[in-house]
Wavefront OBJ file of the C-alpha trace (Angstrom):
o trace
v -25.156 -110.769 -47.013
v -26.288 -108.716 -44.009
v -28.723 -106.632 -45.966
v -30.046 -110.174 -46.511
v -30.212 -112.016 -43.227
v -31.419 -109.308 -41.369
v -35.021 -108.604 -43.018
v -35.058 -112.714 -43.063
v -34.244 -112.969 -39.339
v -36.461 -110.151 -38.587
v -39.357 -111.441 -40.452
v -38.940 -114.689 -39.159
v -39.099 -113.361 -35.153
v -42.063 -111.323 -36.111
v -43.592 -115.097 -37.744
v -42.873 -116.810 -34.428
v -44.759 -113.692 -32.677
v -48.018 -113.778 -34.792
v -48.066 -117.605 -34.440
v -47.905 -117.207 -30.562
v -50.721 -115.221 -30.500
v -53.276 -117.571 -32.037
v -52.162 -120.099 -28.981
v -54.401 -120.048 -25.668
v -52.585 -119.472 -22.249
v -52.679 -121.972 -20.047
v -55.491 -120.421 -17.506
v -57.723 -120.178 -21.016
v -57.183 -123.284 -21.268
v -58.610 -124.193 -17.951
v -61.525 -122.370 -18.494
v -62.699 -123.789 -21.452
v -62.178 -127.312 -19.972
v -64.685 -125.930 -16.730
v -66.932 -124.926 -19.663
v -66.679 -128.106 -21.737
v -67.503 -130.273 -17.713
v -70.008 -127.924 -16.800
v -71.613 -128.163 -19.872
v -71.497 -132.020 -20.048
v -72.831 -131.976 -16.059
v -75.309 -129.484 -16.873
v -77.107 -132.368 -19.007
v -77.423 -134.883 -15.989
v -78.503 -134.639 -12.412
v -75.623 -133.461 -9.555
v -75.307 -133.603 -5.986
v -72.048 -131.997 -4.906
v -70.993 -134.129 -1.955
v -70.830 -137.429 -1.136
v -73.421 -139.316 0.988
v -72.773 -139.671 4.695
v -73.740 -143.413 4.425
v -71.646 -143.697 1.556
v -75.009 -145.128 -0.117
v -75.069 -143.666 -3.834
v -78.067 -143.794 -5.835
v -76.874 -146.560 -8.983
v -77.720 -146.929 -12.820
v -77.801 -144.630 -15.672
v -80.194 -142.321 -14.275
v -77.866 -141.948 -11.313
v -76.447 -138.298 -10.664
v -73.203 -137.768 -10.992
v -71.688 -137.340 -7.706
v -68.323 -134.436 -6.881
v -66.403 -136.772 -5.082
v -63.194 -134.683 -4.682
v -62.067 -131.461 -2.940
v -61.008 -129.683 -5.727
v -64.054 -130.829 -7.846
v -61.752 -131.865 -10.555
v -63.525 -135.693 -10.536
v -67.291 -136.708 -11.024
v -68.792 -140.171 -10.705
v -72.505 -141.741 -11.636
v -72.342 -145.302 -10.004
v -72.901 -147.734 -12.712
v -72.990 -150.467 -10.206
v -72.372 -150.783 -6.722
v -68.974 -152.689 -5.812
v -68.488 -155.312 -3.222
v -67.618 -153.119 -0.082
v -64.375 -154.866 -0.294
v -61.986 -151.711 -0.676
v -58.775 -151.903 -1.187
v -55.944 -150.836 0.684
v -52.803 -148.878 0.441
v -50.923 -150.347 -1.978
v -53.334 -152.900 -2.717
v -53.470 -154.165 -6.558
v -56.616 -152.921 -8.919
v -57.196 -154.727 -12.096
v -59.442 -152.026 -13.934
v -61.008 -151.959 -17.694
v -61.723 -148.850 -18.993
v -62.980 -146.926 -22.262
v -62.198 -142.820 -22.078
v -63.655 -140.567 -24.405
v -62.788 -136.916 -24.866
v -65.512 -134.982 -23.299
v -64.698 -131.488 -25.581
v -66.331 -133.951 -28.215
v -68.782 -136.154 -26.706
v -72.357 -136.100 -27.488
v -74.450 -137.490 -24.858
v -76.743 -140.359 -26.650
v -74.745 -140.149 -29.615
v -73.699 -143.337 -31.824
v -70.118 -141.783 -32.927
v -68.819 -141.244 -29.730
v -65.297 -143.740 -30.043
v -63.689 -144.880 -27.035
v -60.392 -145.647 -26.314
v -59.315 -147.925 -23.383
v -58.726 -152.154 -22.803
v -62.706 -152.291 -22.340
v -63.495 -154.243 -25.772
v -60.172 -155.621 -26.423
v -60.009 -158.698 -23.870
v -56.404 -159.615 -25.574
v -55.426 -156.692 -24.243
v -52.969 -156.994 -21.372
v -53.883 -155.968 -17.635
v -54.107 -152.669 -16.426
v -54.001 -152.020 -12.807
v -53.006 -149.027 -10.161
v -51.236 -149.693 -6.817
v -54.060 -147.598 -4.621
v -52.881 -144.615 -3.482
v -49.337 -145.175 -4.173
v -47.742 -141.846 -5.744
v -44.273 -142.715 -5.901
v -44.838 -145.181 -8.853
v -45.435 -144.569 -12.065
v -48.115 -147.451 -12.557
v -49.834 -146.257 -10.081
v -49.967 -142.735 -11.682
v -49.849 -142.905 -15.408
v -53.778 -143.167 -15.367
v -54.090 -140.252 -12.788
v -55.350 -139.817 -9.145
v -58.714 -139.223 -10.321
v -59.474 -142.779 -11.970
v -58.815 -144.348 -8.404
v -61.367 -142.412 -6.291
v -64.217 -144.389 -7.099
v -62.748 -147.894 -5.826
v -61.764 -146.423 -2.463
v -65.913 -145.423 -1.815
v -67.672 -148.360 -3.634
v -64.938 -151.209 -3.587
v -64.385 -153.822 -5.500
v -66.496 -154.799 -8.624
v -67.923 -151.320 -8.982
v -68.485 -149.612 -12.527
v -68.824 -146.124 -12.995
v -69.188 -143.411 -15.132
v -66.536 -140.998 -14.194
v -65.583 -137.146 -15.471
v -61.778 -136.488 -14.985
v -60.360 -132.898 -15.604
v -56.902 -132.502 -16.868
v -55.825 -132.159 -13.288
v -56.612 -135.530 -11.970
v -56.099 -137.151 -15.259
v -53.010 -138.800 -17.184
v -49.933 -136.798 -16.300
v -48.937 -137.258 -20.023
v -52.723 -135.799 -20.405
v -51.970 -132.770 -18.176
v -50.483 -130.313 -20.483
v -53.287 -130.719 -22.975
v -55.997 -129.963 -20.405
v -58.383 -131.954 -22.023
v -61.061 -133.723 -19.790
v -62.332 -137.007 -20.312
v -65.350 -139.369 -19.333
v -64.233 -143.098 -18.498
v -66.593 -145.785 -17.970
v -64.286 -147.821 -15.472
v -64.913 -151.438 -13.771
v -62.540 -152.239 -10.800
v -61.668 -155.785 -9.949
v -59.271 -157.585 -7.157
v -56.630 -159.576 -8.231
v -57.260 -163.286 -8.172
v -54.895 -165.038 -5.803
l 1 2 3 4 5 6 7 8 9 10 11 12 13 14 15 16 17 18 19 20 21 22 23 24 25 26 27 28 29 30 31 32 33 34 35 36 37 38 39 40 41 42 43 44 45 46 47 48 49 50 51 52 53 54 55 56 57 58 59 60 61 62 63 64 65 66 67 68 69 70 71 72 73 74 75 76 77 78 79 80 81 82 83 84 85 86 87 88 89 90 91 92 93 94 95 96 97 98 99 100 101 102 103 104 105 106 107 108 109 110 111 112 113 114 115 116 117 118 119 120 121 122 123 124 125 126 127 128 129 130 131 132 133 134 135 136 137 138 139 140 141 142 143 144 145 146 147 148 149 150 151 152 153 154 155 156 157 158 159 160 161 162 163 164 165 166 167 168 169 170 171 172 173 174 175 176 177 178 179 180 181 182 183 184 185 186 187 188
C-alpha cells in the first residue's frame, strides 16, 4: 500500500506545484491592471490634477481628470452636478452601469454593462458619503464616491476605478472597471 500512496502523493504535490506556476502574483497582477488603465487613458485626453476652481471641462469630449492621490480613480464629467455636495454621512442615491475595462473597446457595440442603470425596477442603491465603518457605504468602493464630493448632486460621469478603490469583493481580482455613474439626493 505504501509503494502505492507514495508515487500518488508525490505526483499529486508536484500537480499542485506546476498548477501554481501558471498563476500571476499579486504585484503582476497590478501591473497588468496599470497597463490595461493606461492603455484605456492613453485613447482620451488627461489632465492629472484637478482644477483650482473646481470648474471641469463637461461632455464626451471631456478629459478624464486624476482626481485621487494615489491615481487609482479617473473621471470625464458627463454633466456638471448641482453644487449641492453632500456631507458626511449624507445619503447618495446613485445609478450606475460598470464594465470591465481589461475588455472594453472604446466605440464598440458589444461592450455589456452591468449595474441598476437600465433596470428602473431595480431597487435603490446609495452610499453614506464618506462613511467607512459601514458596509453600504463601502461595498461599491471609495473610488465611486469621489466624483459627488467635487461636482455635487445630479452629476454624471464617466469614471475609471482600479481594483484598489473598487468593490472590496472586487479587490482580490484586481480587475479595473469604467462606471458611468449619476448621483442624486434623496427626496425628503
Amino acid at each position: 500500500m505504501k509503494r502505492i500512496l507514495l508515487p500518488l502523493i508525490s505526483l499529486a504535490v508536484l500537480a499542485g506545484l506546476v498548477s501554481c506556476s501558471d498563476s500571476k502574483s499579486y504585484a503582476e497582477l497590478l501591473t497588468d491592471e496599470s497597463h490595461v488603465v493606461n492603455d484605456f487613458l492613453s485613447q482620451h485626453r488627461l489632465v492629472d490634477e484637478i482644477p483650482a476652481d473646481t470648474v471641469f471641462q463637461t461632455g464626451h469630449d471631456a478629459p478624464y481628470y486624476c482626481i485621487d492621490d494615489e491615481a487609482n480613480v479617473y473621471m470625464q464629467v458627463l454633466e456638471p452636478g448641482s453644487k449641492e455636495r453632500p456631507e458626511y454621512n449624507d445619503r447618495v442615491y446613485f445609478r450606475y452601469l460598470r464594465y470591465r475595462l481589461d475588455s472594453y473597446v472604446v466605440g464598440g457595440d458589444n461592450n455589456i454593462g452591468g449595474g441598476n442603470a437600465n433596470n428602473m425596477n431595480s431597487g435603490s442603491t446609495f452610499f453614506l458619503y464618506k462613511n467607512e465603518y459601514v458596509e453600504s457605504s463601502t461595498q461599491y468602493g471609495t473610488g465611486i464616491q469621489l466624483p459627488v464630493g467635487l461636482l455635487g448632486y445630479d452629476a454624471k460621469v464617466n469614471l475609471v476605478v482600479k481594483s484598489q478603490a473598487g468593490p472590496t469583493a472586487d479587490m482580490s481580482y484586481v480587475i479595473p472597471y469604467l462606471y458611468t455613474i449619476s448621483y442624486y439626493k434623496p427626496v425628503i
